[in-house]
C-alpha positions as CSV (number, residue, x, y, z in Angstrom):
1,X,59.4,6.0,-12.8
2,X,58.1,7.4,-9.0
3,X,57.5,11.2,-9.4
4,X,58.7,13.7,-7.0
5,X,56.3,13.8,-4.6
6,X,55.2,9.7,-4.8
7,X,55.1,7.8,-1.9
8,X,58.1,5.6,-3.1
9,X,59.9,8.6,-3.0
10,X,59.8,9.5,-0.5
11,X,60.4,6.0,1.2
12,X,63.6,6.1,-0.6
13,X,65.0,8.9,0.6
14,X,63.9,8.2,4.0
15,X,65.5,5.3,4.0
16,X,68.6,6.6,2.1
17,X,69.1,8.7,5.4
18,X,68.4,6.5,7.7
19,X,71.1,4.1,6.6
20,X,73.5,7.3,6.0
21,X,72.9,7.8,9.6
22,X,73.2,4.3,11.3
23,X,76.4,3.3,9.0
24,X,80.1,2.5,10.9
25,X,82.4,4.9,10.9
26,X,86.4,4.8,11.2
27,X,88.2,5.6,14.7
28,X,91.8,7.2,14.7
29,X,93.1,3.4,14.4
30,X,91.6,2.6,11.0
31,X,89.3,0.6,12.5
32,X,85.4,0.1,11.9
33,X,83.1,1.2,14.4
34,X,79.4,1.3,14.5
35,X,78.0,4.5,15.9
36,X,75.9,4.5,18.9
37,X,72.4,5.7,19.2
38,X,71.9,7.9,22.3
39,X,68.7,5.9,23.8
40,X,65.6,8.7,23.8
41,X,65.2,9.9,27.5
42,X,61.0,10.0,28.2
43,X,61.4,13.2,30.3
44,X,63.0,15.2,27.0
45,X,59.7,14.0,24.7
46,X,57.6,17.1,23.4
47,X,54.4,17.3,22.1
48,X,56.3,18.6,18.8
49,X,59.1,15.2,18.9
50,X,55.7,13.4,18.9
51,X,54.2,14.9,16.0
52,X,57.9,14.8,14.0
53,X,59.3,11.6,15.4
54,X,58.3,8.3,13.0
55,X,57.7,5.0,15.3
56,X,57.6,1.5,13.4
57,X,54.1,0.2,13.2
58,X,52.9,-3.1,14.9
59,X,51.4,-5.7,12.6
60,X,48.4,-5.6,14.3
61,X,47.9,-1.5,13.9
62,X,48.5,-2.0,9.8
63,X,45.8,-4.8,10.0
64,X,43.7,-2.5,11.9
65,X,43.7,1.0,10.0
66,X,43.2,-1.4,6.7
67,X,40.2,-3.3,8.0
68,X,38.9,-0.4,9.6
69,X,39.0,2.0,6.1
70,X,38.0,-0.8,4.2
71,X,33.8,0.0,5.0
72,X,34.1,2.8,3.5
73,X,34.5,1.2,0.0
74,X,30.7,0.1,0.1
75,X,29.3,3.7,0.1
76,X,31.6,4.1,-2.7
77,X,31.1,1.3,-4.8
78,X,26.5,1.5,-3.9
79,X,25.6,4.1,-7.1
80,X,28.0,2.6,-9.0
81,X,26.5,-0.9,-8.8
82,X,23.1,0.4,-8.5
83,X,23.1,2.7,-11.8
84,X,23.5,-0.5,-14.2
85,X,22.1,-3.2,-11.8
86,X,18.4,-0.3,-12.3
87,X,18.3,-1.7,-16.1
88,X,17.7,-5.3,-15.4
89,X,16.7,-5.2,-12.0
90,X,13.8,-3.3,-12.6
91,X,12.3,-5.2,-15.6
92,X,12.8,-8.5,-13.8
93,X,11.2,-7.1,-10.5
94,X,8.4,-5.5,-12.2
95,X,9.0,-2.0,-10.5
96,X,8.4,1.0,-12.0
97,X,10.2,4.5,-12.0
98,X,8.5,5.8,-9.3
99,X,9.3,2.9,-7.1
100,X,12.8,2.8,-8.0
101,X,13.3,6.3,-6.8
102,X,12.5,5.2,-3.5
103,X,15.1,2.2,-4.5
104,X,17.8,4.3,-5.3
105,X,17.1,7.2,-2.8
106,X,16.6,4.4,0.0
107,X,20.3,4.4,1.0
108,X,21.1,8.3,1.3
109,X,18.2,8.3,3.5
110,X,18.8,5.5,5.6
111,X,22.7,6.9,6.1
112,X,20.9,10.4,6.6
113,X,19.2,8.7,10.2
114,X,22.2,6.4,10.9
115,X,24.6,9.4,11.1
116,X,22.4,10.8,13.8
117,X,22.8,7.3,15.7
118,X,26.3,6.7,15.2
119,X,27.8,8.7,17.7
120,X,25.9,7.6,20.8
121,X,25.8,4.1,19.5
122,X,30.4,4.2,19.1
123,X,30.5,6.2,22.6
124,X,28.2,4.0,24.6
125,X,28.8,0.1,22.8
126,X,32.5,1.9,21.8
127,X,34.6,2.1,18.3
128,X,34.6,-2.0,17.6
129,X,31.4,-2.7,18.6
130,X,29.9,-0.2,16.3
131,X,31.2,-1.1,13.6
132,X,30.9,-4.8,14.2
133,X,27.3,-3.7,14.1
134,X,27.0,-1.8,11.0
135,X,28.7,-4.6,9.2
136,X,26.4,-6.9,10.1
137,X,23.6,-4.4,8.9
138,X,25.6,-4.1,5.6
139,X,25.9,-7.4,5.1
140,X,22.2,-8.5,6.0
141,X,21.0,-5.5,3.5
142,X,23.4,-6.8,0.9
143,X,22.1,-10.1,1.2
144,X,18.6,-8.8,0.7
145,X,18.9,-6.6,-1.5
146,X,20.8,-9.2,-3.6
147,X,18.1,-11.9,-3.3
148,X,14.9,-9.7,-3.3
149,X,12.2,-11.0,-5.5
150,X,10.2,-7.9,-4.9
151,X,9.9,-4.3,-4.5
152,X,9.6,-4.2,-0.5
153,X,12.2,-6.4,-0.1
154,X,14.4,-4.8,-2.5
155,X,13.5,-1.7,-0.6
156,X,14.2,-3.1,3.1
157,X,17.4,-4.0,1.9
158,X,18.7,-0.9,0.8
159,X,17.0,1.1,3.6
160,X,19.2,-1.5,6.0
161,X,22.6,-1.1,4.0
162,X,22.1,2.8,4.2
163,X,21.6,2.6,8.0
164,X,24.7,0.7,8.3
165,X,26.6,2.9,6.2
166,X,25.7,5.9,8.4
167,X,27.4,4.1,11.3
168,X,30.4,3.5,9.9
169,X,30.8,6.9,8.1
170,X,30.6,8.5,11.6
171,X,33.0,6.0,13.4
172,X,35.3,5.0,10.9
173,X,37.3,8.4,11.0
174,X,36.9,8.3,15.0
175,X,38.3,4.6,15.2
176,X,41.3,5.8,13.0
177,X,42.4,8.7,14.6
178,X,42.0,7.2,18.2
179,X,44.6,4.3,17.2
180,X,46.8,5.9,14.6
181,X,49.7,7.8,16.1
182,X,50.4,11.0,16.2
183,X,53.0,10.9,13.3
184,X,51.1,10.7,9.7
185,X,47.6,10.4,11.5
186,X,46.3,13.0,8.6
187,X,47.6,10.0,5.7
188,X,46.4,7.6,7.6
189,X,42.8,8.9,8.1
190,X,42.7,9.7,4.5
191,X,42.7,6.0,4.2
192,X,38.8,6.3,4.7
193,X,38.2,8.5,1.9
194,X,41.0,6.3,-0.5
195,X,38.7,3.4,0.2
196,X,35.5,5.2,-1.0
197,X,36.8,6.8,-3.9
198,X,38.1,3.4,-5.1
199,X,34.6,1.7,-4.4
200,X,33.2,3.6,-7.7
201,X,36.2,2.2,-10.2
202,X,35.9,-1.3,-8.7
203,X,32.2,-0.9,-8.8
204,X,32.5,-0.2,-12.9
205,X,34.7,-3.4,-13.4
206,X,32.8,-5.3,-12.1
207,X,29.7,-4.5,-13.6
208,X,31.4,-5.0,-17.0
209,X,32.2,-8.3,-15.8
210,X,29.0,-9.7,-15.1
211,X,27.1,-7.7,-17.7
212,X,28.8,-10.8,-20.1
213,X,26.4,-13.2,-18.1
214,X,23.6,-13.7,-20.3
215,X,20.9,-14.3,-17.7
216,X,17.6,-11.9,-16.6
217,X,18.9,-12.3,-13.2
218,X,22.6,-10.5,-13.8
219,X,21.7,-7.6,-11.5
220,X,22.1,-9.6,-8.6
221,X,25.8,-10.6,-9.1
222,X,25.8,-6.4,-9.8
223,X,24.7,-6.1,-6.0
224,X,26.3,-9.1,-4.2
225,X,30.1,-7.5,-4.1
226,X,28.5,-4.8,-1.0
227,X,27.8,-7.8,1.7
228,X,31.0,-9.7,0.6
229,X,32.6,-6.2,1.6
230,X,30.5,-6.1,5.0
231,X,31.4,-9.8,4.9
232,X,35.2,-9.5,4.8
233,X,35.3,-6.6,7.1
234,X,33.7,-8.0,9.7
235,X,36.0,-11.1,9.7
236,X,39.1,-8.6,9.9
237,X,37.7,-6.7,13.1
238,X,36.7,-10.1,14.7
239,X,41.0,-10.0,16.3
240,X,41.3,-6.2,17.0
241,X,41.3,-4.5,19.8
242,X,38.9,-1.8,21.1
243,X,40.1,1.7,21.3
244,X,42.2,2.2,23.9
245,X,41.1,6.0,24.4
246,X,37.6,4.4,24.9
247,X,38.6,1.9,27.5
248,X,40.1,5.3,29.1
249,X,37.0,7.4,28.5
250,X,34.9,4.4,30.3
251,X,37.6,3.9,33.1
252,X,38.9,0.7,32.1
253,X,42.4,1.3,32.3
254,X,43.7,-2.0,32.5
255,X,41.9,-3.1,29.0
256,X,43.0,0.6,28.3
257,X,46.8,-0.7,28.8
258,X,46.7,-4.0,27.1
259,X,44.9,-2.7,23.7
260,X,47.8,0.0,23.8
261,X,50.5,-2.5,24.1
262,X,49.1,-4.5,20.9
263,X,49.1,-1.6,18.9
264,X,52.6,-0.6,19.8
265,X,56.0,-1.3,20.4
266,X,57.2,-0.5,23.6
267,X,59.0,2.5,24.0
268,X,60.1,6.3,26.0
269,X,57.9,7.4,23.0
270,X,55.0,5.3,22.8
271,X,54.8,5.4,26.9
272,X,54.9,9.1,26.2
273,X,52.2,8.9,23.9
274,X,50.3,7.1,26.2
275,X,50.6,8.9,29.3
276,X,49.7,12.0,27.2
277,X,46.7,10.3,25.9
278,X,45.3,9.2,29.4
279,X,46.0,12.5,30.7
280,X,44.0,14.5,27.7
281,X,41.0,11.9,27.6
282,X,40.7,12.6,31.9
283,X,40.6,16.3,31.5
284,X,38.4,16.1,28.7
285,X,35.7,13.2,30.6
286,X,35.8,15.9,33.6
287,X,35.0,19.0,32.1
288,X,32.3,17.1,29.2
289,X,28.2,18.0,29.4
290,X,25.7,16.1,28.8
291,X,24.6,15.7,25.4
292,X,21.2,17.8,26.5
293,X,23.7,20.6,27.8
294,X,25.5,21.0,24.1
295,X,22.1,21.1,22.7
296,X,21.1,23.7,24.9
297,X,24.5,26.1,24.1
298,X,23.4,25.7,20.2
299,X,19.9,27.6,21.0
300,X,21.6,29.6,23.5
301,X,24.8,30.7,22.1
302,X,25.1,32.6,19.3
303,X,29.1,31.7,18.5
304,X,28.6,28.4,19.0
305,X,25.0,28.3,16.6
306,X,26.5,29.8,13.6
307,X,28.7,27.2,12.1
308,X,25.4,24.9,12.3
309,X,24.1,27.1,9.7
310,X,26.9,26.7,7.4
311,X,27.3,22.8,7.4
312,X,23.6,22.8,6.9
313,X,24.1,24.9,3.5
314,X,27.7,23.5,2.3
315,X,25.8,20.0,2.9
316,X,22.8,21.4,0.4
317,X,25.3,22.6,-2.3
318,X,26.9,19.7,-2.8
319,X,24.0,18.0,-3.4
320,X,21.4,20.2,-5.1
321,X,23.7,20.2,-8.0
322,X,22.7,16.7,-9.1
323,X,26.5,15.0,-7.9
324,X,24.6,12.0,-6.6
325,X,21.4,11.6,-8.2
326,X,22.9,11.9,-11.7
327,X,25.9,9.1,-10.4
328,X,22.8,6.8,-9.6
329,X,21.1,6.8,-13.0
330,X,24.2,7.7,-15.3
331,X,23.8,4.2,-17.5
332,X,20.1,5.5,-18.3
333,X,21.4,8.8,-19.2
334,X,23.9,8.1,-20.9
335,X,21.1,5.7,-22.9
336,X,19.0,8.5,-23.2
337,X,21.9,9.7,-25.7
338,X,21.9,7.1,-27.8
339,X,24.4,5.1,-26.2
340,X,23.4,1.0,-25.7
341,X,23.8,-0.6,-22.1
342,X,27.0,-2.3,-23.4
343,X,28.7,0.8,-24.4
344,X,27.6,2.8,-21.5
345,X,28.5,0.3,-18.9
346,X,32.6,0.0,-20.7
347,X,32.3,3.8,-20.7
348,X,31.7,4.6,-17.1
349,X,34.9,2.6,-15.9
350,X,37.4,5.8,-17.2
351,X,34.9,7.6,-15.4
352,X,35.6,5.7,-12.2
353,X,38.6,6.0,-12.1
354,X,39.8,9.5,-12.9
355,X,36.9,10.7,-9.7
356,X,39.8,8.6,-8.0
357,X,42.6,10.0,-8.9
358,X,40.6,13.9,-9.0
359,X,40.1,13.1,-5.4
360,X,43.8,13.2,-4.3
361,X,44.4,16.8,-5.3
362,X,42.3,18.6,-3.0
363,X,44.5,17.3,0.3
364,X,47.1,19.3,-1.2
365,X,45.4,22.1,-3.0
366,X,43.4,22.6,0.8
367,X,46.3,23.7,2.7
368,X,48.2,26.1,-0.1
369,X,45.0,28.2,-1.9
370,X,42.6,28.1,1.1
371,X,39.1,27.0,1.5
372,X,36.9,29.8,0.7
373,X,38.6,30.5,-2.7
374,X,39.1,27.0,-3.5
375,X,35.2,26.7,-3.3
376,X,34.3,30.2,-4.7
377,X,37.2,29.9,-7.7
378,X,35.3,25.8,-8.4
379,X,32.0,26.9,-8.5
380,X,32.2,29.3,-12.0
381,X,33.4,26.3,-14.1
382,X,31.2,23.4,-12.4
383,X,28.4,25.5,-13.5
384,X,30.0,25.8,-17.1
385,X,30.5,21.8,-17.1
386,X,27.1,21.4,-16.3
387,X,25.5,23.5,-19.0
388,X,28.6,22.3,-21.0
389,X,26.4,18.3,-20.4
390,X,23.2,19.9,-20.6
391,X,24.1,21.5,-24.3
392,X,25.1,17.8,-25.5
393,X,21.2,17.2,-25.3
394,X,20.6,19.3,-28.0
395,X,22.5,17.7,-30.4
396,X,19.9,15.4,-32.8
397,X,19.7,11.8,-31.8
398,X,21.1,10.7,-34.9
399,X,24.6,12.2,-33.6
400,X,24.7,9.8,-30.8
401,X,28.4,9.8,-30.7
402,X,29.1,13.5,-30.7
403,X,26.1,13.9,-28.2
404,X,28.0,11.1,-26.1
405,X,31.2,13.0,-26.9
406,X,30.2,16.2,-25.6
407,X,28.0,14.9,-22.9
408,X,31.3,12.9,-21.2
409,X,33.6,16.4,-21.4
410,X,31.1,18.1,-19.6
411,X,30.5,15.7,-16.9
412,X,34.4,14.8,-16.4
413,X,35.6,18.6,-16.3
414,X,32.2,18.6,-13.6
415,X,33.3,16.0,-11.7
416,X,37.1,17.3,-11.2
417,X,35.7,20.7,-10.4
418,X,33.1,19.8,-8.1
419,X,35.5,17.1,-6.1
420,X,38.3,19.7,-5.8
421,X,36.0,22.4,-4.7
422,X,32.6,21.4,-2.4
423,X,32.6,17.9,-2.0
424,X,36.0,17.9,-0.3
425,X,35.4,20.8,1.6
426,X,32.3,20.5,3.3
427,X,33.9,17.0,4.9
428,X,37.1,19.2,5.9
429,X,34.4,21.6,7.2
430,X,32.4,18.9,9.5
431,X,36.0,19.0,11.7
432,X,36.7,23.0,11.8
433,X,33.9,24.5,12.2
434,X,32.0,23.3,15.3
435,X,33.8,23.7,19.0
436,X,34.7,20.9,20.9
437,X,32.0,21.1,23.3
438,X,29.4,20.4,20.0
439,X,31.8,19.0,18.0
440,X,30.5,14.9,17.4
441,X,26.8,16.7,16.8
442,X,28.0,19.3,14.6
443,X,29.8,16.4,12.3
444,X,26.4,14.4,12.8
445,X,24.6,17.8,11.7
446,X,27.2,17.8,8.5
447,X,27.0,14.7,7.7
448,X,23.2,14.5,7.6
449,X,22.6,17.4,5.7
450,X,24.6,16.0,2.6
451,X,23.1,12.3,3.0
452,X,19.1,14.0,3.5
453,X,20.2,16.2,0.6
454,X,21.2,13.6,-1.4
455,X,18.2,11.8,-1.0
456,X,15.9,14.1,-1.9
457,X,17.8,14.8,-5.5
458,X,17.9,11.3,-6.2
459,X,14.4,10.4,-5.0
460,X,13.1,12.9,-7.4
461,X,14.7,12.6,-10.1
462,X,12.8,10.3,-12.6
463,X,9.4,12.5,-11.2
464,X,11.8,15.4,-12.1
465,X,12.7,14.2,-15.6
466,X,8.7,13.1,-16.5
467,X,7.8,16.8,-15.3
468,X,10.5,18.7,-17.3
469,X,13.1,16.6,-19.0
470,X,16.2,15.8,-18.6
471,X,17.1,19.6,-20.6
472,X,14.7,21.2,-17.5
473,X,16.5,19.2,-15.0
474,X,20.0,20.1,-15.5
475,X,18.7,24.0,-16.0
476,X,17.6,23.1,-12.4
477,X,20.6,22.1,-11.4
478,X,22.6,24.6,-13.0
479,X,20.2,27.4,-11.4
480,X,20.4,25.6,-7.6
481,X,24.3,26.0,-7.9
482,X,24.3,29.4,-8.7
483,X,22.1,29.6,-5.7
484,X,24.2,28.0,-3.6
485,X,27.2,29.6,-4.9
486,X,25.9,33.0,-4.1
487,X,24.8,32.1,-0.4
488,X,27.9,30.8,0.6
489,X,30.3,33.8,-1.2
490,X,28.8,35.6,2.1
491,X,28.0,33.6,4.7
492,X,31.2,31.0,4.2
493,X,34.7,31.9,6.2
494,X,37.8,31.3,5.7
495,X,39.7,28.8,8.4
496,X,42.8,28.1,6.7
497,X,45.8,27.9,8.7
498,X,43.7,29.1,11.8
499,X,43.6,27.9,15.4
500,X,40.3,26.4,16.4
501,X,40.1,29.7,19.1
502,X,40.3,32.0,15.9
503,X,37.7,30.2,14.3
504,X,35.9,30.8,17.3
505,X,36.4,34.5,17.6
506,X,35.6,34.3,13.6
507,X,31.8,32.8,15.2
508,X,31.6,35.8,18.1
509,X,30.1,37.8,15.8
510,X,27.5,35.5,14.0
511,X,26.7,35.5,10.3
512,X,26.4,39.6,10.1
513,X,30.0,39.6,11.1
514,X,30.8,36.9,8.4
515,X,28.8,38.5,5.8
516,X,30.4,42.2,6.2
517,X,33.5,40.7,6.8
518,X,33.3,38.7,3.4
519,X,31.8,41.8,1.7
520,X,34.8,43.9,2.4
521,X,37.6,41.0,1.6
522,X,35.8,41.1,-2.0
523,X,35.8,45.0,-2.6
524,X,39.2,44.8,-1.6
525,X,40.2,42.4,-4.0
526,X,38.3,43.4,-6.9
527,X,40.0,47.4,-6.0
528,X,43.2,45.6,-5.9
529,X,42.9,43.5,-9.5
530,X,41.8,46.9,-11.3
531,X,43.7,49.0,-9.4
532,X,41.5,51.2,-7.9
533,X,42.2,53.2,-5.2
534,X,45.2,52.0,-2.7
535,X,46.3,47.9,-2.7
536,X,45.9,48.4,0.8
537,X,42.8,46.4,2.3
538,X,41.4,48.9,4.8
539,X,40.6,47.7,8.1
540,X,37.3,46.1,8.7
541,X,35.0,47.9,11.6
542,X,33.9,44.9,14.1
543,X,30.1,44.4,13.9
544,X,28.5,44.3,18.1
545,X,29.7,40.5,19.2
546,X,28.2,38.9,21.6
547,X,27.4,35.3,22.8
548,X,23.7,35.5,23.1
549,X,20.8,34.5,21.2
């Protein structure tokens, strides 16, 4: 049975009216007539019909937002596959702990440097072309990686795959929102992140599929699935067509025309669409600077500086406390507690799959509680979770099952929280916070921060565990999100439900303003909740903005 709010639903009742609405009615004579549509004049189309008004989607637009999503399942399904593929791989290969840190790490720092490359790469070779190309770097890496008989092939393979993945975490969500219309572009963009979230569950199957094959070389069936991925996504780009806002942007407006007409259905409100498109893409190509000019305003301009400081530190705290490193050895932790491969393999699909579904709430939770205090109100019980896990490896050896049992709340309740809270936001962030004159560097700057992050966490992490354990690692972790927690309670605003001119004048007055400002909201609140003094929040005195350095 469909709950409220499911997407059958909702179809049905769309569909209920629809038919409500285009049903005959009776004249005075009795007889049956079927009600006329008025046809939609072009010259009465708004901006806001656009964004209300549903059109049917072509064939070849469903084909495209599917094959152009469906990347982003490899850089959800690579620590999944790599955490069990690490016990036989490395026995077979010979490598030891130290070189598989470079193994595992490889890929976050390879997607680190191809984030930086992306953008030039889909604005000068455009949308297609770019990700034509990172396929074929996924797939040659997969194929590597799956056939490596030693270390610096192994290594090649994953450092190739990683700089693939960079370009198409940069120009999938470009590619989508250039094509989709205006109607339901925000579902259909979150097909990018539907795709990566279900990499890690299909991941989980299938290695408990092929950890039934009784061979020494099992691992590389574990690694293969990534360049069939690359493989079949390739194939479904090979009939689509480019972006037609690119074609625009490079002054090709008959290509332009002819990509728009396969991706519509003609009509007053497609041609509206269009004309609207052409017309925004030519204002925007006249006023745009040169990529040395944006540079310049960051070190120039205070306002526009600022939010580069906060992606950097949102991409830190979601990494530093142990999300991805822990993902990418989690079949050798969970050994460490007494668990055998066999178990812990069948135990990590649950796992899987409830990250999936945790991932769905925060589109919702976003736009009704807020950023900042969704962040600030998931940080307190992450931290719990963690030392929740950490406690479970105090519990003696003999006790694998309670340690196991323990272990798996901790991590699951730290999962949810951390999902809801910073790893949602900080992607959510990439798009508000930088102006549209920096914007594609500032979501480069984002996105690198989180993939360098995440590289040095999981590179480190066996060196980590032989220094201080596996108990001194998670007090690390525990201690670098409190860190992180407190840095961004004052330097992290608030942009719900805010223009991106107010977010802006929220910049003017750099990260004093932002501090003071958050400073005051907080003594306001915590007056209010104990009641002391008025309920009022008092007025905050502007700190001296200004745009220079």
């Amino acid at each position: 049975m469909p709950s409220l709010g499911s997407a059958s639903m909702v179809r049905g009742l769309t569909e209920r009216k629809e038919e409500e609405e285009s049903k005959e009615i009776q004249d005075d004579s009795g007889e049956l007539l079927a009600e006329e549509k008025k046809p939609v004049d072009q010259n009465e189309i708004t901006n806001e019909y656009l964004m209300n008004h549903k059109e049917p989607l072509t064939p070849q637009l469903r084909v495209l937002l599917f094959f152009v999503a469906f990347g982003s399942i490899m850089m959800g399904m690579d620590q999944s596959l790599l955490t069990t593929a690490e016990i036989f791989a490395k026995p077979f290969l010979n490598i030891s702990s130290s070189h598989w840190s470079w193994v595992a790490s490889a890929f976050s720092l390879a997607t680190a440097w191809g984030t930086l490359f992306a953008i030039p790469v889909g604005e000068f070779l455009g949308r297609k072309r770019a990700l034509q190309i990172s396929a074929t770097l996924c797939f040659t890496g997969g194929i590597m990686q799956t056939a490596a008989n030693n270390f610096r092939v192994l290594l090649a393979g994953r450092l190739l795959l990683g700089l693939g993945m960079g370009l198409e975490a940069m120009n999938i969500p470009i590619y989508l929102a250039e094509c989709a219309p205006a109607y339901g572009r925000g579902g259909h963009l979150n097909f990018f992140n539907w795709f990566q979230q279900s990499g890690a569950p299909t991941a989980y199957v299938i290695n408990a599929i092929f950890l039934q094959v009784k061979t020494p070389w099992r691992w590389r069936f574990m690694m293969a699935p990534q360049c069939v991925a690359a493989f079949i996504q390739f194939m479904g780009l090979l009939p689509l067509p480019e972006s037609p806002r690119w074609y625009v942007m490079k002054g090709k407006m008959e290509l332009a025309e002819k990509a728009w007409q396969r991706l519509r259905y003609d009509s007053p409100v497609t041609r509206y669409e269009y004309h609207k498109m052409v017309e925004g893409v030519e204002e925007d190509v006249k006023g745009r600077k040169t990529y040395w000019d944006s540079f310049k305003l960051i070190f120039t301009n205070r306002r526009v500086r600022t939010p580069f400081y906060i992606g950097a530190a949102l991409g830190m705290a979601s990494q530093f406390s142990g999300i991805t490193a822990i993902g990418y050895y989690l079949t050798s932790l969970l050994e460490t507690l007494g668990l055998t491969v066999e178990t812990a393999v069948y135990a990590e699909i649950p796992i899987g799959f409830w990250t999936a579904i945790i991932a769905s709430i925060p589109s919702y939770l976003l736009d009704k509680v807020g950023r900042r205090p969704l962040l600030m109100y998931t940080f307190p019980p992450q931290i719990i979770a963690i030392i929740f896990s950490l406690t479970s490896f105090y519990i003696p050896i003999s006790k694998a099952s309670q340690r196991a049992e323990d272990y798996f709340i901790g991590y699951l309740l730290y999962l949810a929280f951390n999902n809801i809270g910073i790893s949602s936001i900080q992607w959510v962030e990439a798009g508000e916070l930088y102006e549209t004159e920096v914007r594609s560097i500032g979501a480069a700057w984002s996105a690198f921060w989180i993939f360098a992050s995440a590289f040095v966490n999981t590179y480190t992490f066996s060196k980590q565990v032989d220094a201080v354990g596996v108990k001194g690692l998670y007090g690390l972790y525990t201690g670098f999100t409190v860190f992180f927690m407190i840095v961004l309670f004052f330097i992290f605003p608030e942009t719900k439900g805010k223009t991106l001119e107010e977010v802006k004048e929220i910049m003017e007055g750099g990260l004093p303003f932002i501090i003071h400002k958050n400073i005051v909201d907080a003594w306001n609140n915590v007056k209010y909740l104990f009641s002391f003094g008025k309920h009022q929040s008092r007025s905050i005195e502007p700190l001296e903005e200004s745009t220079d350095s």
